[in-house]
C-alpha positions as CSV (number, residue, x, y, z in Angstrom):
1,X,-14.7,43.0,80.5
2,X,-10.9,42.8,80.9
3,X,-11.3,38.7,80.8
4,X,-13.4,39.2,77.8
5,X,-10.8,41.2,76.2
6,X,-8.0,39.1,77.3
7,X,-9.6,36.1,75.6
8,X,-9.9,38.2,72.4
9,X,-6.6,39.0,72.7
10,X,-5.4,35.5,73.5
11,X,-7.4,34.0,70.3
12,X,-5.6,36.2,67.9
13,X,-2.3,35.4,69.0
14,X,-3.1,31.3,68.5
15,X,-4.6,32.5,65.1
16,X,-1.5,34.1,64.2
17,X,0.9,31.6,65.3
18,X,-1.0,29.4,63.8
19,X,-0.7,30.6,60.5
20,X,2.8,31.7,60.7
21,X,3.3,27.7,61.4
22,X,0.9,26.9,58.4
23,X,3.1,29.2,56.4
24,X,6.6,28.0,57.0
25,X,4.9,24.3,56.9
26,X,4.1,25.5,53.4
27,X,7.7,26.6,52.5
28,X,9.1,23.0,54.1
29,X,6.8,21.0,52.1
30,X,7.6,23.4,48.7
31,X,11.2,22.8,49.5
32,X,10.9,19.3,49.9
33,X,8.9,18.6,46.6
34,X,11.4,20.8,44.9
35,X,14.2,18.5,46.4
36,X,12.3,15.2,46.0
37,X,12.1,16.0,42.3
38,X,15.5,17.6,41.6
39,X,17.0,14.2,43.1
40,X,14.7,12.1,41.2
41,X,15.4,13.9,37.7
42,X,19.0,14.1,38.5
43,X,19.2,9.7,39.1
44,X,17.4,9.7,36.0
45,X,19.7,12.0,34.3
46,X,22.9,10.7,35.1
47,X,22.2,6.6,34.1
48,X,20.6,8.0,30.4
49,X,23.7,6.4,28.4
50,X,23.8,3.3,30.7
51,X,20.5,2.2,30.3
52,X,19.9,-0.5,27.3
53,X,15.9,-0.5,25.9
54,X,16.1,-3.0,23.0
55,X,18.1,-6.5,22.9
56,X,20.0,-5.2,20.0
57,X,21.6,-2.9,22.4
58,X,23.3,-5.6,24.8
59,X,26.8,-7.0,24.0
60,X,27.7,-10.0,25.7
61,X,27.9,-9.9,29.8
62,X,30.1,-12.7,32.1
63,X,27.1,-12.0,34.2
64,X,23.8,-10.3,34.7
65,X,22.7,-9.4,37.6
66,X,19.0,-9.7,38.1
67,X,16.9,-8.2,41.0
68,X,14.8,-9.4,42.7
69,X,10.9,-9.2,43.8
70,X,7.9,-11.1,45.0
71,X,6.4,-13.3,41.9
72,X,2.9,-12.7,43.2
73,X,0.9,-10.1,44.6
74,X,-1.9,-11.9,46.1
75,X,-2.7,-14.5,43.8
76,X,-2.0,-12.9,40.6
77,X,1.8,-12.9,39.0
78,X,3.3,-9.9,39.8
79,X,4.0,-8.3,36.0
80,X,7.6,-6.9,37.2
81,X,9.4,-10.2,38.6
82,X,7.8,-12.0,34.8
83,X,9.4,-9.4,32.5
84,X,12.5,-9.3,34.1
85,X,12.3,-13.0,34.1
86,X,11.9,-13.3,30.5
87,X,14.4,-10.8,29.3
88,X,16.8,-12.9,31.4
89,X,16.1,-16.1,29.5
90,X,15.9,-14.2,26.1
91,X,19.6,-12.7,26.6
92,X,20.5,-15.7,28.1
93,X,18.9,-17.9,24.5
94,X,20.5,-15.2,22.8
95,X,23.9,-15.9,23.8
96,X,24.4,-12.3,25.6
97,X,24.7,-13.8,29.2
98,X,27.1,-16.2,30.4
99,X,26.2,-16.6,34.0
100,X,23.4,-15.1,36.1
101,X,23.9,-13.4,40.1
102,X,20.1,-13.7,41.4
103,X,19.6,-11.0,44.0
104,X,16.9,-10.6,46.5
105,X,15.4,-11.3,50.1
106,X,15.2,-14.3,51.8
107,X,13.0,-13.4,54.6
108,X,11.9,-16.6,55.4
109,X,11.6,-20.0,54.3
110,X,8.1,-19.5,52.2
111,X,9.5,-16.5,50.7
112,X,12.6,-16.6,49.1
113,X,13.5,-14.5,46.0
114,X,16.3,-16.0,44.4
115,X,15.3,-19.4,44.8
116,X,11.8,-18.7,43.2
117,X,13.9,-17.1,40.3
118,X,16.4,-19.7,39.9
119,X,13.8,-22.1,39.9
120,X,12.2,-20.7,36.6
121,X,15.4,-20.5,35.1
122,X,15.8,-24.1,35.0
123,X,12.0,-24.5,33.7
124,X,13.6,-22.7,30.9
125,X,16.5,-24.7,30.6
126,X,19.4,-22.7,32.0
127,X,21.9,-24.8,33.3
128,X,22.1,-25.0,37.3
129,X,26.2,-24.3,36.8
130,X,25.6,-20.3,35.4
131,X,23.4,-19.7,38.1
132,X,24.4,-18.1,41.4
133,X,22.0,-16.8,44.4
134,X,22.4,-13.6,46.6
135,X,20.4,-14.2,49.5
136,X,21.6,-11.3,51.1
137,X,20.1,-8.9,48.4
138,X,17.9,-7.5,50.9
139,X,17.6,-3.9,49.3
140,X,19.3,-2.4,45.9
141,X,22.7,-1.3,47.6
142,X,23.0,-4.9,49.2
143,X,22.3,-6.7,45.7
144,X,24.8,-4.0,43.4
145,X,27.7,-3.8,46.2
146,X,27.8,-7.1,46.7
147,X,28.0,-8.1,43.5
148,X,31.8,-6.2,43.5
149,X,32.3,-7.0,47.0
150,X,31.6,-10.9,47.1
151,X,31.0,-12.1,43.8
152,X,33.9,-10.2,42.5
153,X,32.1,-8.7,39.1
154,X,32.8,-5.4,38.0
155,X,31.2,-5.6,34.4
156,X,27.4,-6.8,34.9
157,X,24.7,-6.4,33.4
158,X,21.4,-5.5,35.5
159,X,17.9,-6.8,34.9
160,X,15.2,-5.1,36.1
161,X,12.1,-1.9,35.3
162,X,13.4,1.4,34.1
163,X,12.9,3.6,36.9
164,X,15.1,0.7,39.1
165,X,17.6,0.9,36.8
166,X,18.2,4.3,37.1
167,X,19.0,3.7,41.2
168,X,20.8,0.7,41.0
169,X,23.4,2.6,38.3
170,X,23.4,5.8,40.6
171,X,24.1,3.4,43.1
172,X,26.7,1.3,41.3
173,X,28.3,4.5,40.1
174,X,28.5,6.5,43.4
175,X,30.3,3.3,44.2
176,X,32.9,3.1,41.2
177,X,31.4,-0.5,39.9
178,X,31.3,-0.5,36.0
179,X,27.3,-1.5,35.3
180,X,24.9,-1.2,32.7
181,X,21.0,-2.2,32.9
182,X,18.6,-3.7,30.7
183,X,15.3,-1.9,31.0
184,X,12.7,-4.0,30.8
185,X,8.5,-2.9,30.7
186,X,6.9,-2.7,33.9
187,X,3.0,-3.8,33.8
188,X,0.4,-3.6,31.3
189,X,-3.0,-3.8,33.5
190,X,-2.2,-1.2,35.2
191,X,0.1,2.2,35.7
192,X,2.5,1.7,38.2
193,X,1.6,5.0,39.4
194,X,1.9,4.3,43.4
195,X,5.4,2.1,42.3
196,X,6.7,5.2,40.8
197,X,5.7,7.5,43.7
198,X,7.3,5.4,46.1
199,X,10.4,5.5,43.4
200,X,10.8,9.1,43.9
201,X,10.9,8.4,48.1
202,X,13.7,5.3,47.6
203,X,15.9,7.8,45.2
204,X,16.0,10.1,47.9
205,X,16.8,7.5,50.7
206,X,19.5,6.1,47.8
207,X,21.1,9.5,47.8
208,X,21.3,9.8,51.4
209,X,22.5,6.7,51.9
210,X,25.5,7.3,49.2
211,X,26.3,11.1,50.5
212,X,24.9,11.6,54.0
213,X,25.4,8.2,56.1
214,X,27.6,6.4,53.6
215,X,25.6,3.0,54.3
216,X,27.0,-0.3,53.5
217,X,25.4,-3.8,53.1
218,X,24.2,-5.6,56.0
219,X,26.2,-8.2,55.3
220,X,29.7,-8.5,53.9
221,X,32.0,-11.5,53.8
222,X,34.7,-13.5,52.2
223,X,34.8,-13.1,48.0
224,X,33.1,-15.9,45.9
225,X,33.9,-15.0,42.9
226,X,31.7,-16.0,39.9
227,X,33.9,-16.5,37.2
228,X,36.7,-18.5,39.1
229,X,33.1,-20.9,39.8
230,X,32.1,-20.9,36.5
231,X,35.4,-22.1,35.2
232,X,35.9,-24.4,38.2
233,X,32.5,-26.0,37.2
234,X,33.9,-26.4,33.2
235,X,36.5,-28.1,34.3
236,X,35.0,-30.1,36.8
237,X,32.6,-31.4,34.0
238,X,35.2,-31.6,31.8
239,X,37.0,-34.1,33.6
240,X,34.2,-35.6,34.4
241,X,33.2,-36.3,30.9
242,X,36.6,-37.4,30.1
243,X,36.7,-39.8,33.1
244,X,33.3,-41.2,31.6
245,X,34.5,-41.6,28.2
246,X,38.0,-43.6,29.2
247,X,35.6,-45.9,31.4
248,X,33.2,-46.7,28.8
249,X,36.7,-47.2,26.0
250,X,38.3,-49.9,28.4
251,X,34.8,-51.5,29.5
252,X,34.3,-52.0,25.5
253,X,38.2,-52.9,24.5
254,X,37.4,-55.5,27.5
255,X,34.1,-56.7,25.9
256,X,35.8,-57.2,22.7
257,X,38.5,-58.7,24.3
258,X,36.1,-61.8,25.7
């Protein structure tokens, strides 16, 4: 009887600990969501008057920035690396951007962002000498710090969806970079739904990273600054030309000459 008893005894105290765990499980998770979504509204919140919808919007930019992502998922075009694509060239036909900073992963040699990107930029006729690649742009921190740190820009324009936008200017904030983005549409066949879930997830590791471990890029070097390129290219061209044109003057005084 006594065994019996002390086996009643024994299951009740499981049960209850068991449901005193279930319960402050409960509170955890209810804490977290509350958190999760206090961060997320707050990242949303605080990039509202950076955050450009319509071309009208944009004033002219020494350099957009354009993030990167995989131009196909499987075999079909992946909608969010087109539209940001196409808003680039658009600004870019528009006269709104001088130079582009193409910013992405380069995991390997069959996958590499900026190259893929850059490579449709001159199918649309941008010049090779306004381009510049990232190849370190391995997540959003690496591709907006390192845009200050080693391209030396502290005025760009980001390309990319809404919802990145918003994290990349938390993230260029927390980090005193002057940025604006131009928000462009994310898909049309379907919701985005499990993209904007995971959002909410990389806002949180973003806000961490900024106030809790205070990560930096993984990988930092010596400036290259865009600008001082771009003007190095105009000149180089310029004297180029000008070569070319004294060459083809004396070739036809000579000609005339004979």
């Amino acid at each position: 009887m006594r065994r019996l008893f002390h086996r009643h005894n024994s299951f009740e105290h499981y049960l209850a600990l068991s449901l005193k765990a279930a319960k402050y499980l409960l509170v955890v998770a209810i804490l977290l969501s509350i958190t999760l979504f206090c961060i997320d509204r707050w990242i949303s919140y605080q990039a509202k008057d950076q955050v450009f919808t319509h071309h009208q919007q944009v004033t002219n930019f020494d350099v957009a920035v354009v993030l990167g992502t995989s131009k196909y998922l499987g075999k079909i075009l992946n909608e969010y690396y087109s539209h940001r694509i196409e808003a680039a060239i658009e600004l870019y036909n528009e006269g709104k951007i001088d130079n582009f900073l193409l910013s992405g992963d380069n995991a390997h040699r069959s996958y590499n962002e900026p190259w893929t990107m850059k490579r449709d930029l001159l199918k649309a006729e941008v010049p090779e000498e306004n381009i510049f690649l990232d190849y370190a742009g391995f997540r959003t921190l690496d591709s907006i710090v390192r845009a200050k740190e080693i391209f030396d820009t502290d005025n760009f324009l980001i390309i990319s969806q809404k919802f990145h936008c918003e994290r990349a200017l938390f993230i260029a904030n927390s980090h005193h970079i002057n940025a604006k983005c131009f928000a462009v549409p994310g898909p049309t066949k379907h919701s985005g739904l499990k993209v904007r879930i995971r959002e909410v997830f990389a806002r949180a590791k973003a806000f961490l990273d900024v106030y809790i471990t205070n990560t930096k890029p993984k990988f930092l070097g010596p400036k290259e600054p865009i600008l001082e390129q771009s003007e190095a290219i105009v000149e180089e061209q310029a004297v180029s030309a000008a070569v070319q044109t004294n060459s083809t003057t004396v070739s036809g005084a000579a000609a005339t000459n004979d």
